[in-house]
TITORVEX-753432 format. One record per residue: residue number from 1; x negated, y negated, z negated of N, C-alpha, C in turn. Coordinates in steps of 0.1 Angstrom, whole numbers, plus 5000, padded with zeros to 4 digits. Each point is the difference from the previous one (the first is absolute). Example, Ala and Ser with C-alpha at 12.3 -4.5 7.8 and 13.67 -1.06 7.14 Angstrom:
2
(node 1; (4868; 5057; 4922); (5009; 4988; 5000); (4991; 4988; 5000)),
(node 2; (5004; 4989; 5007); (4991; 4989; 5000); (5008; 4989; 4992)),
//
This chain:
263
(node 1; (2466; 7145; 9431); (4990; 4998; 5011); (4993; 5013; 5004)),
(node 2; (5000; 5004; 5012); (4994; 5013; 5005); (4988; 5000; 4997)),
(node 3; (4988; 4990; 4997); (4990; 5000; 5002); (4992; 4998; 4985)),
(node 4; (5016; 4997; 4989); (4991; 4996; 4986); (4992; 5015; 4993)),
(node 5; (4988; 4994; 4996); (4997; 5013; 4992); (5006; 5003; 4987)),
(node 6; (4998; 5014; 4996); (5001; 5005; 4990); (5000; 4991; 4982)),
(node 7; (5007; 4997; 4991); (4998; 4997; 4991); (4989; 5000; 4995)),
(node 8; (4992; 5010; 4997); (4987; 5006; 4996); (4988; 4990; 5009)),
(node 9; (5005; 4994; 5009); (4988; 4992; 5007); (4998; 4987; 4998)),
(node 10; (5013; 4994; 4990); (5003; 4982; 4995); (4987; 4997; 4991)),
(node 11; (4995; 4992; 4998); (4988; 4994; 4996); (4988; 5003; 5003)),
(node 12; (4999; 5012; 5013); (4988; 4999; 5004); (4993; 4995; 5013)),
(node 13; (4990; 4996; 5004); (4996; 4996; 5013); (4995; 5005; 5007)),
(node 14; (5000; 4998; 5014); (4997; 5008; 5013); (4990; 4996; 5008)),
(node 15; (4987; 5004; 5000); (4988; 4988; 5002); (4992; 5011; 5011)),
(node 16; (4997; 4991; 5012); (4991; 5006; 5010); (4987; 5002; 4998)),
(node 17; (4995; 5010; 5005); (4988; 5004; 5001); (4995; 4993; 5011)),
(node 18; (4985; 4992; 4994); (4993; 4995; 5008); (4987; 5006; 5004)),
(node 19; (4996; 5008; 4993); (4986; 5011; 4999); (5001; 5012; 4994)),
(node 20; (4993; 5008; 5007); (4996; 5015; 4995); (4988; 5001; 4997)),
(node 21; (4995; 5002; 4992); (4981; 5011; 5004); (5000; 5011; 4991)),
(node 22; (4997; 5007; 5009); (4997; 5012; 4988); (4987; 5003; 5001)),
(node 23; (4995; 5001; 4990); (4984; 4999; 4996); (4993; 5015; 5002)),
(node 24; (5013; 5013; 4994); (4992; 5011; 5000); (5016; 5014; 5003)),
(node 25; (4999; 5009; 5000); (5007; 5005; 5000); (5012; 5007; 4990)),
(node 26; (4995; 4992; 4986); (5002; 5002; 4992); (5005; 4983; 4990)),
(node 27; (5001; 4989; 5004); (5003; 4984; 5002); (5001; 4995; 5013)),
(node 28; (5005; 4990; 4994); (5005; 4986; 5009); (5005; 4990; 4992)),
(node 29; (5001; 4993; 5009); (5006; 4983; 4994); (5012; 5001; 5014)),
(node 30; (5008; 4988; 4993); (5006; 4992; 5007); (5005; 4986; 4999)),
(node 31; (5003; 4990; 5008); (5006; 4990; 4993); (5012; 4993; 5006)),
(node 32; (5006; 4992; 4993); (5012; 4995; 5005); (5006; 4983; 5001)),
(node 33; (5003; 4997; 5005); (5007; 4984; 4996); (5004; 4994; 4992)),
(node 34; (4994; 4996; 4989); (5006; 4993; 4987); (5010; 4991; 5001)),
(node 35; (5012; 5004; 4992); (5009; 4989; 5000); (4997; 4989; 4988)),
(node 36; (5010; 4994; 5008); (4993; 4983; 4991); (5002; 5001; 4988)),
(node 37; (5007; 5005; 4991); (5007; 4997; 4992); (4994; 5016; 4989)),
(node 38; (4989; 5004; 5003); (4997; 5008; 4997); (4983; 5002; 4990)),
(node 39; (5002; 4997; 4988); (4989; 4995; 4993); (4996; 5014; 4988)),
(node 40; (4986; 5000; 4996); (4994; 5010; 4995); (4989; 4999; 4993)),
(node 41; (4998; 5008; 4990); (4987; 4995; 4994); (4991; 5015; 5003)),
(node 42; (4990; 4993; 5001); (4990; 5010; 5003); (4998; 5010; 4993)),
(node 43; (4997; 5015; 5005); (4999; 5010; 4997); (5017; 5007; 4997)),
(node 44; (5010; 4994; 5000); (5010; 5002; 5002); (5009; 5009; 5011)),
(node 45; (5008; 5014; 4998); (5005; 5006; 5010); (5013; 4996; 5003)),
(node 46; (5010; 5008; 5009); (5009; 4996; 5005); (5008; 5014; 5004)),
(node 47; (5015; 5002; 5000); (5001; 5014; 5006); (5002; 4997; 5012)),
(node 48; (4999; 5009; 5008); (4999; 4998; 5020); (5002; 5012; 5004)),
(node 49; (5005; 5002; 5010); (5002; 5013; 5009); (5007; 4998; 5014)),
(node 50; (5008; 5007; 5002); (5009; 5004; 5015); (5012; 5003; 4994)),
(node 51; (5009; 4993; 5009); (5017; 5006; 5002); (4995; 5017; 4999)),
(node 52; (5013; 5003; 4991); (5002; 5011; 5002); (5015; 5007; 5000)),
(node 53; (5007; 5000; 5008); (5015; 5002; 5001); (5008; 4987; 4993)),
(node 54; (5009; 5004; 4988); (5006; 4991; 4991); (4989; 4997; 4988)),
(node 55; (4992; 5002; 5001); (4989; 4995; 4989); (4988; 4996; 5002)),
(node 56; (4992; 4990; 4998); (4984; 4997; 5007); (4990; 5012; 4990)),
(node 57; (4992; 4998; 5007); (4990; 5017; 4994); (4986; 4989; 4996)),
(node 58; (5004; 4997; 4987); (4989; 4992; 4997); (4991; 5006; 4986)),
(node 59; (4984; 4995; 5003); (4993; 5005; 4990); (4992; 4985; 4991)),
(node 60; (4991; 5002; 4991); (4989; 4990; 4996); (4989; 4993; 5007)),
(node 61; (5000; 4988; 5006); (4987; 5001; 5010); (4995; 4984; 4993)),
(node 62; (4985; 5002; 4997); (4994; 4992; 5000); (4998; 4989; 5007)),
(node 63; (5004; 4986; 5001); (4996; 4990; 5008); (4982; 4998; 5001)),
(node 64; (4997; 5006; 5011); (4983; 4996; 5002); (4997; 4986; 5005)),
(node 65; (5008; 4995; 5007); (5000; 4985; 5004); (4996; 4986; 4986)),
(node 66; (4993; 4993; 5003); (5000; 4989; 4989); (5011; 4993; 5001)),
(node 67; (5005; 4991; 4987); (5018; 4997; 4999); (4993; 4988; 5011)),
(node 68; (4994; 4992; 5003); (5000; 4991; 5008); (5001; 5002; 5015)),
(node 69; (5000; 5011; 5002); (4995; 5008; 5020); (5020; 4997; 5004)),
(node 70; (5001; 4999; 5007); (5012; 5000; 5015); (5006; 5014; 5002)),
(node 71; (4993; 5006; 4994); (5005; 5013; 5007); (4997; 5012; 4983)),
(node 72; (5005; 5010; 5000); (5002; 5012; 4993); (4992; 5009; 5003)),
(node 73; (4989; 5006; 4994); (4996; 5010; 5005); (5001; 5013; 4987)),
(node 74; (5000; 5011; 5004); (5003; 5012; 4989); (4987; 5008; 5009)),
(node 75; (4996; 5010; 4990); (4986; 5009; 5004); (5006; 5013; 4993)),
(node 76; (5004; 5014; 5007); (5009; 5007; 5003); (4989; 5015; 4998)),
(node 77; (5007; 5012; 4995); (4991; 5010; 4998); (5014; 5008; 5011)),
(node 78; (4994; 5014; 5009); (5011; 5000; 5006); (4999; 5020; 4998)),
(node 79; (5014; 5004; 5000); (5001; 5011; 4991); (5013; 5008; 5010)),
(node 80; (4992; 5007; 5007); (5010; 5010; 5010); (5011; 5005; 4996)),
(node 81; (5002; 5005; 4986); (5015; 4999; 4993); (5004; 4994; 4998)),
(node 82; (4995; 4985; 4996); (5005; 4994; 4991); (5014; 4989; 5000)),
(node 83; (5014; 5004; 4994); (5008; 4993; 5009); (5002; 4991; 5007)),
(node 84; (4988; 4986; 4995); (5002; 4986; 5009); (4988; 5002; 5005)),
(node 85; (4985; 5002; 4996); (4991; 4997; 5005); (4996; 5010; 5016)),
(node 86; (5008; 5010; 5003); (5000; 5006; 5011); (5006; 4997; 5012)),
(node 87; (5005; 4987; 4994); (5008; 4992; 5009); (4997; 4989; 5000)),
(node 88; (4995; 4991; 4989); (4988; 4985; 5003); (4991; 5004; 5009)),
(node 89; (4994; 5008; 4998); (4989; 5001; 5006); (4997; 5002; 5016)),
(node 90; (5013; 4999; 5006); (5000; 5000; 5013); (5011; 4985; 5003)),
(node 91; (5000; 4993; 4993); (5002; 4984; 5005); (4994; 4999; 5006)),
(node 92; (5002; 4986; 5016); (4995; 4998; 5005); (5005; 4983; 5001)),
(node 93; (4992; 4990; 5006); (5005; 4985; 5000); (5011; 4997; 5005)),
(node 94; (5013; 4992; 4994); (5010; 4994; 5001); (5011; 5012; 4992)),
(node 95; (4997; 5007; 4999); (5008; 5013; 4989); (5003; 4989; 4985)),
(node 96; (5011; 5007; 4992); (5002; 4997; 4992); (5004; 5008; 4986)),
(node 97; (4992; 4989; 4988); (4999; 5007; 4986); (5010; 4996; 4993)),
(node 98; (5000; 5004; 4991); (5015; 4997; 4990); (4991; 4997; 4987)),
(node 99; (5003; 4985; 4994); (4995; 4998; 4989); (5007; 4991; 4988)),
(node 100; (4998; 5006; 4988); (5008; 4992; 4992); (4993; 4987; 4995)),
(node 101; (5002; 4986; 5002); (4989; 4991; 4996); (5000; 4997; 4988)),
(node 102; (5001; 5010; 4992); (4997; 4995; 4986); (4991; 5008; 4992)),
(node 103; (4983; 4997; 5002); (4989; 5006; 4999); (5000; 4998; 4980)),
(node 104; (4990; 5007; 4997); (4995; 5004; 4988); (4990; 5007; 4998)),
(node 105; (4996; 5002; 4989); (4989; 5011; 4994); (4991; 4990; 4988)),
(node 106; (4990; 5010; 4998); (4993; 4995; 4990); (4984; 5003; 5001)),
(node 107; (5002; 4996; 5018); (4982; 4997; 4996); (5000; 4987; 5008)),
(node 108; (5000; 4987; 4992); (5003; 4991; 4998); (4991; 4989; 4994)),
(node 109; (4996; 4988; 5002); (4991; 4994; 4988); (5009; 4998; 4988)),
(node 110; (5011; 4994; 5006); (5008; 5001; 4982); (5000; 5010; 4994)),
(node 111; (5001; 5009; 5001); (4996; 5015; 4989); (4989; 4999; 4995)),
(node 112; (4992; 4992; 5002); (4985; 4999; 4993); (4995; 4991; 4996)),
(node 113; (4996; 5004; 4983); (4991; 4987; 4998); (4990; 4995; 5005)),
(node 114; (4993; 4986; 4997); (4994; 4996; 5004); (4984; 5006; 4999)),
(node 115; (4991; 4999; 5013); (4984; 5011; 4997); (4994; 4991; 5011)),
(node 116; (4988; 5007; 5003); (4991; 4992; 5006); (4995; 5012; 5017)),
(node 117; (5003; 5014; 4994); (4999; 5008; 5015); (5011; 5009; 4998)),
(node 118; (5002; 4999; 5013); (5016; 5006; 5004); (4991; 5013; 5010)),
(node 119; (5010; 5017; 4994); (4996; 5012; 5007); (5012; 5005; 5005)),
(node 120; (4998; 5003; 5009); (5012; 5008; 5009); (4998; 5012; 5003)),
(node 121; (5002; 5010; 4994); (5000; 5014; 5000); (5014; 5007; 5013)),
(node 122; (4994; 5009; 5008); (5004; 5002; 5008); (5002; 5015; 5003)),
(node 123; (5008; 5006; 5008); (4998; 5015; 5010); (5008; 4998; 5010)),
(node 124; (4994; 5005; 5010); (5012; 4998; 5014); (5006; 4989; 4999)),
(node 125; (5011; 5002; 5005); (5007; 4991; 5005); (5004; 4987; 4989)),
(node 126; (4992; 5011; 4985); (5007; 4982; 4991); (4991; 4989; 4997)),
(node 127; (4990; 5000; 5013); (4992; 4991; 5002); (5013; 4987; 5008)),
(node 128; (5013; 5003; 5005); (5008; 4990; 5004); (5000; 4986; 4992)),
(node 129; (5008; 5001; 4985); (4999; 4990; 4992); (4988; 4993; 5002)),
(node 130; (4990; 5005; 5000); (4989; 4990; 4996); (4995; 4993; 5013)),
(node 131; (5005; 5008; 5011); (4995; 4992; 5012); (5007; 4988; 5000)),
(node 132; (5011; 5000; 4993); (5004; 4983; 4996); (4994; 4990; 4991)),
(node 133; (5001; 5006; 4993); (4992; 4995; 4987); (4987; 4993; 5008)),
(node 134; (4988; 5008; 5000); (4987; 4994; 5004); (5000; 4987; 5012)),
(node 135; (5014; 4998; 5003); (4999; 4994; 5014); (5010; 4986; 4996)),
(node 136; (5003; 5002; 4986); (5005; 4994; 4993); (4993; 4981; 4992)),
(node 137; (4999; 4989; 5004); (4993; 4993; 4992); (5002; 4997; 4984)),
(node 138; (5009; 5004; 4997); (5003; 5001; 4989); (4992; 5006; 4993)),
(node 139; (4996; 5019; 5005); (4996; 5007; 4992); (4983; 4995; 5000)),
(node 140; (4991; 4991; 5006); (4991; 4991; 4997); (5000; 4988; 4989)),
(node 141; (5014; 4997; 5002); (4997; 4986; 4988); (5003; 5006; 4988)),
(node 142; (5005; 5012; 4997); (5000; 5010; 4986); (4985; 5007; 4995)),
(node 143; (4995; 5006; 5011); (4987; 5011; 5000); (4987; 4992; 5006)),
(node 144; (4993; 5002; 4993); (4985; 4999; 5002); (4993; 5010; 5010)),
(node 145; (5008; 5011; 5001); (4993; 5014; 5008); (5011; 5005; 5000)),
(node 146; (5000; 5011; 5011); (5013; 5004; 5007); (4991; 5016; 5005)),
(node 147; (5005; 5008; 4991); (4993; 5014; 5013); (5012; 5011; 4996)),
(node 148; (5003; 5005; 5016); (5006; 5004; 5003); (4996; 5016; 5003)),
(node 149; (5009; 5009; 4994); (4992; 5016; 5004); (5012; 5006; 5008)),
(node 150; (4999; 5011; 5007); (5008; 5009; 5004); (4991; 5015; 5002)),
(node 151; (5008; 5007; 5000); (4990; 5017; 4996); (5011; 5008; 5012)),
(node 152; (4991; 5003; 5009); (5012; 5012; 5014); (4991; 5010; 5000)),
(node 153; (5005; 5010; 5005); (4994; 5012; 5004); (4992; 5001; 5009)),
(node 154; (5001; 4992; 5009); (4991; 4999; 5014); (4992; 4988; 5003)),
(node 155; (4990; 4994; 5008); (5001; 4989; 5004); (5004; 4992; 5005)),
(node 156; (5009; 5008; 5011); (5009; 4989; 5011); (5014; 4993; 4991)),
(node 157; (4999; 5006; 4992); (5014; 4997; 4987); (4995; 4989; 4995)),
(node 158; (4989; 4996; 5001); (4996; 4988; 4992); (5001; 4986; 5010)),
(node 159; (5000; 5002; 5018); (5000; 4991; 5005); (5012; 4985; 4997)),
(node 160; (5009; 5002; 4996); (5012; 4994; 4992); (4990; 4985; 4995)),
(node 161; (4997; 5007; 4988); (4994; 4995; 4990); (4986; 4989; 5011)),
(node 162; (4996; 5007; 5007); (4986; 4992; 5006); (5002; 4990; 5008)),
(node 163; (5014; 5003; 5004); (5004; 4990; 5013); (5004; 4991; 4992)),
(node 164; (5009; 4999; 4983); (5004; 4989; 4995); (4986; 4993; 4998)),
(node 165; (4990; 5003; 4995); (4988; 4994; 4994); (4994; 4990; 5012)),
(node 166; (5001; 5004; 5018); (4993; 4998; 5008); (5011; 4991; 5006)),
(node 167; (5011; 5000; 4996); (5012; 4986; 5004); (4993; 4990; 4988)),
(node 168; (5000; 4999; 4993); (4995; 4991; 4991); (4987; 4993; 5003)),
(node 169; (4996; 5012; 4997); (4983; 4991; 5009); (5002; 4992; 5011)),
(node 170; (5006; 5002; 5011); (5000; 4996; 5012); (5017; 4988; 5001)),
(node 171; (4999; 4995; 4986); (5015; 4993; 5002); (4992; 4989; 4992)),
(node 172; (4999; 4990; 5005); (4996; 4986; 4999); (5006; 4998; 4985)),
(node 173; (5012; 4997; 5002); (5008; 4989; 4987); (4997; 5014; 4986)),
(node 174; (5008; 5012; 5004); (4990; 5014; 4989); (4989; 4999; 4999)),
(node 175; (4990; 4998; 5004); (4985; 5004; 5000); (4997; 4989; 4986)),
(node 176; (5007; 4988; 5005); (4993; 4991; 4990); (5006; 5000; 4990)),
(node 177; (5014; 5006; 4994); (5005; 4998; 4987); (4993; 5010; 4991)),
(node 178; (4996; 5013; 5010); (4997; 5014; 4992); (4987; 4999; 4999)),
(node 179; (4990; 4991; 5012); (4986; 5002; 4993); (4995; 5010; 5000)),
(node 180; (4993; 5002; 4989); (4990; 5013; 4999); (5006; 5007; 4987)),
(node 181; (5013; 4999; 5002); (5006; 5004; 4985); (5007; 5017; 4998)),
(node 182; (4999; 5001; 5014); (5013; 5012; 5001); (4989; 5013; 5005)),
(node 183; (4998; 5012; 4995); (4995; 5009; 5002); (5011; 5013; 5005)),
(node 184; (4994; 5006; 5007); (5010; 5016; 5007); (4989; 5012; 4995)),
(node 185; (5007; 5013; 4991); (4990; 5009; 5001); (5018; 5011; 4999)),
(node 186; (4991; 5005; 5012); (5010; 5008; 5008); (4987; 5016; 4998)),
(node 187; (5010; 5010; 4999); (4993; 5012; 4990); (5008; 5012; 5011)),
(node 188; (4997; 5013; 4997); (5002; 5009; 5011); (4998; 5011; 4986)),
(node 189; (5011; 5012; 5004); (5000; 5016; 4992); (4998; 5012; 5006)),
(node 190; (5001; 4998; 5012); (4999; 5013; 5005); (4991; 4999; 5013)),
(node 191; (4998; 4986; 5007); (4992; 4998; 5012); (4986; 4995; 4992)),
(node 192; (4990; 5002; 5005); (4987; 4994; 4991); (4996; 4985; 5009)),
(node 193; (4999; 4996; 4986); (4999; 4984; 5010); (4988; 4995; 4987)),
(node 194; (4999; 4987; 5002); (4993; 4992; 4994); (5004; 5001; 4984)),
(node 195; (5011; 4997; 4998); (5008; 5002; 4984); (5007; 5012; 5001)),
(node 196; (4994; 5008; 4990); (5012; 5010; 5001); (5002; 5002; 4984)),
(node 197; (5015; 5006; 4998); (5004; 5000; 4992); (5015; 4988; 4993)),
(node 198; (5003; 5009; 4992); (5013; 4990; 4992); (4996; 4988; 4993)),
(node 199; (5008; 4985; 5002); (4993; 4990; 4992); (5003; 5006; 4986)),
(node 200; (5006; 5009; 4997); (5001; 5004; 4979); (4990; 5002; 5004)),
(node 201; (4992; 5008; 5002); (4987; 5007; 4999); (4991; 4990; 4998)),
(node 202; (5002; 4989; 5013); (4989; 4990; 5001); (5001; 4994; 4985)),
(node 203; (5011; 4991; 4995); (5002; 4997; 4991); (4993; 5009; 4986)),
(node 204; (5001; 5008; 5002); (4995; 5009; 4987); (4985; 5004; 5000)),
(node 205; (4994; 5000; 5012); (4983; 5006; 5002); (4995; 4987; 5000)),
(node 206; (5004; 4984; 5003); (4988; 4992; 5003); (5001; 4996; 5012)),
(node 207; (5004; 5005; 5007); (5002; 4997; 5016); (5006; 4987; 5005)),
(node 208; (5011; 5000; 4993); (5006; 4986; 4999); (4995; 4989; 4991)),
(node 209; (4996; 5005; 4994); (4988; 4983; 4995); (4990; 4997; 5010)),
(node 210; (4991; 5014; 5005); (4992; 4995; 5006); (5004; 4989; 5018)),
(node 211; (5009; 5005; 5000); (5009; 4997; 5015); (5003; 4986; 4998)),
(node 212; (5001; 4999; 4988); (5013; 4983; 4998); (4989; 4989; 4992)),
(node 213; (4991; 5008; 4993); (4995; 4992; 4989); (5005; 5001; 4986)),
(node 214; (5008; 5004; 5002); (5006; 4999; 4981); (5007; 5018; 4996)),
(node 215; (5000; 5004; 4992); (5012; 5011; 4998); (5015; 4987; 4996)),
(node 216; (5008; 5017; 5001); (5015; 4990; 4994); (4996; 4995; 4984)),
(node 217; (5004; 4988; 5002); (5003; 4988; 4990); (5013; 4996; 4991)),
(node 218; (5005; 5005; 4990); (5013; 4992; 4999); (5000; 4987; 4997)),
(node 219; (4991; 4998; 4994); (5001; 4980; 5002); (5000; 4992; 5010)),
(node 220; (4997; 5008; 5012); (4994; 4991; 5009); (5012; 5004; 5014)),
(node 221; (5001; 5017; 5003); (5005; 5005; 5013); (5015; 5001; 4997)),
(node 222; (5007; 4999; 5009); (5010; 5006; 5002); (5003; 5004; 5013)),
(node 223; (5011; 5009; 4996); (5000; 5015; 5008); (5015; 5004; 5007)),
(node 224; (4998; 5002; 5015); (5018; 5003; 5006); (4992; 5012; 5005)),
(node 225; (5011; 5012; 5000); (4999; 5011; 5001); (5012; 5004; 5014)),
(node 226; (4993; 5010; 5005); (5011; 5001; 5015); (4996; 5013; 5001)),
(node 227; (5013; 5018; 5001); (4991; 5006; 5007); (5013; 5013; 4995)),
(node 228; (4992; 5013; 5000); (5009; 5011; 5001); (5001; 5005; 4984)),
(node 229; (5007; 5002; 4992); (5011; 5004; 4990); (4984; 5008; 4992)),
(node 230; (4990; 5005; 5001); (4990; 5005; 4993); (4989; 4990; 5001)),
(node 231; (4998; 4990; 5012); (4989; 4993; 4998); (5005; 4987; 4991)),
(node 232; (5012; 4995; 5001); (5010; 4991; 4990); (4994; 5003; 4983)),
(node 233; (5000; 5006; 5001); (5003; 5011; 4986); (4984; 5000; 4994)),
(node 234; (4991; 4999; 5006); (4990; 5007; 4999); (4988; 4980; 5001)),
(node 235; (5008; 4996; 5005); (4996; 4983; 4997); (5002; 4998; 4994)),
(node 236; (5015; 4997; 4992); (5009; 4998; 4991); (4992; 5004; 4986)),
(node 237; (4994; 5016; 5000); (4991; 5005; 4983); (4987; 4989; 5008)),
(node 238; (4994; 5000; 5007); (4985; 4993; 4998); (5006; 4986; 4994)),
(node 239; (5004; 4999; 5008); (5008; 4981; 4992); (5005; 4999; 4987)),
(node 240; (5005; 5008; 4995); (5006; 5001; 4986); (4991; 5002; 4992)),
(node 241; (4990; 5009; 5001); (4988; 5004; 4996); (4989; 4994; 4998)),
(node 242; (4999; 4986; 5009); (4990; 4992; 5000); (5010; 4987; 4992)),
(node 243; (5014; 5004; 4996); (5002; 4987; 4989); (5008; 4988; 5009)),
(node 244; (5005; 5005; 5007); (5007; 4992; 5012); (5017; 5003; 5002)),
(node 245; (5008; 4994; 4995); (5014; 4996; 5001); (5007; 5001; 5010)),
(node 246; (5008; 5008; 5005); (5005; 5001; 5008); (5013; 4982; 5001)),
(node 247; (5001; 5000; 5017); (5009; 4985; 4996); (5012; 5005; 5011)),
(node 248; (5008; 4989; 4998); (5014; 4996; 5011); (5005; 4989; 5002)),
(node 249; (5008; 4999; 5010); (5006; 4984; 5003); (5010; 4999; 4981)),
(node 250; (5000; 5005; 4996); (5006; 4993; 4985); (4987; 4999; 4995)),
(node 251; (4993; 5007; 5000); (4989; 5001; 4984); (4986; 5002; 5009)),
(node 252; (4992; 4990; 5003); (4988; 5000; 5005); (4992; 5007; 5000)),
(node 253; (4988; 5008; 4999); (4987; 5009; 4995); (4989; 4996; 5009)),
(node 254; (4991; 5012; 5000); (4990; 4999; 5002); (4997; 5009; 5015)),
(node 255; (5010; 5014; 5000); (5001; 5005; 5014); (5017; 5002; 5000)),
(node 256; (5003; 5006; 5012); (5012; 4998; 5004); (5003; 5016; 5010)),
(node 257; (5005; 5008; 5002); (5003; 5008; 5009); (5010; 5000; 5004)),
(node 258; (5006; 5006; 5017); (5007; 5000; 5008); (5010; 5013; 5001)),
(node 259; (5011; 5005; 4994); (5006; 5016; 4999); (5009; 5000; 5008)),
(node 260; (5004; 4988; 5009); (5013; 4998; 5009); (4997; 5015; 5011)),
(node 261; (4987; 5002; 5007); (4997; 5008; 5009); (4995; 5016; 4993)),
(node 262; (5005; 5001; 4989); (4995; 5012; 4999); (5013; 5011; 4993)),
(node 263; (5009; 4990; 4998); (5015; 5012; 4995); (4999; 5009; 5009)),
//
């Protein structure tokens, strides 16, 4: 057939772009048409990209969408060299992504034992996972408290994060599962803003007890971790440190981190 593709493209799917936004010059989102047949658990990634000759040019992308939404959305960091993202990042609606529907990872409720406050540790763009998660009912009938951090360089980097908290508020059937349970503290390193600084830091000076009400707990918190290859690393000793078990979809714990996006 003239028109079959390449070998290298059999089990993957080809899914339209329904939306763009890009938030700053430096992100975006986008989202796409969920096929039916196409199921996920929260906080779970997927690989996705663009044709690329005889082979699709696919990377790690976080599903930001809750597994219940219609539609796919991914929250995108965009990188002038970078081989796919110099080319996502000028998608426009009805364009098409290349995706393999067989999502995974391990920031997940099943990776975690059972606790009473669920933290979501963040930087940039690996505030994606959790934008599912929080939007999640599930992750309410597990957690008692739900607070969500991300740490950017600037402020406008944080809009992401503010617009998920302000869909919630303003979403009727959300507003009432989540309640008064879900907290955002969104932090800044190099622009001065209201919070500045690294949540390690916060975690280690007091900052973060005072912000949440409690310091970290290992009887009580557990912990998903999302973010760049030193701040991973650098959660991972405060958690170990405080007596906290690292877990996975075989062997449960107490926090869990994400290394799909940082080979």
């Amino acid at each position: 057939m003239p028109n079959e593709r390449p070998k290298a493209y059999r089990g993957v799917a080809f899914l339209k772009v329904t939306s763009v936004k890009h938030y700053t010059d430096k992100t975006f989102s986008f989202t796409c048409k969920r096929p039916d047949a196409f199921r996920f658990r929260s906080g779970e990634f997927a690989m996705l990209g663009l044709e690329n000759g005889d082979k699709p040019l696919l990377r790690a992308y976080s599903i930001a969408s809750p597994n219940w939404a219609e539609e796919l959305e991914f929250y995108s960091i965009k990188v002038a060299d970078g081989p796919l993202t110099s080319r996502l990042q000028s998608i426009q609606i009805d364009d098409e992504i290349v995706i393999r529907p067989k999502p995974v990872g391990t920031l997940v409720h099943d990776a975690l034992i059972s606790g009473k406050r669920l933290l979501l540790f963040s930087t940039g763009t690996g505030i994606a996972p959790f934008a599912s998660t929080i939007r999640d009912p599930e992750t309410y009938e597990k957690f008692e408290q739900v607070v969500l951090t991300q740490t950017c360089r600037d402020v406008n980097e944080l809009a992401y994060g503010n617009a998920l908290i302000d869909e919630i508020k303003n979403d009727g059937l959300l507003s009432e599962v989540v309640g008064g349970r879900l907290s955002y503290i969104g932090t800044t390193t190099r622009e001065k803003s209201d919070n500045m600084g690294r949540m390690t830091d916060w975690l280690k000076d007091g900052r973060f007890a005072v912000a949440t009400g409690s310091p970290l707990n290992p009887e009580t918190d557990r912990v998903m971790i999302c973010g760049s290859v030193a701040m991973l690393k650098d959660h991972k000793q405060i958690c170990e440190d405080a007596g906290m078990d690292e877990g996975s979809n075989s062997e449960p714990g107490q926090f869990v981190i994400e290394k799909a996006f940082v080979d």
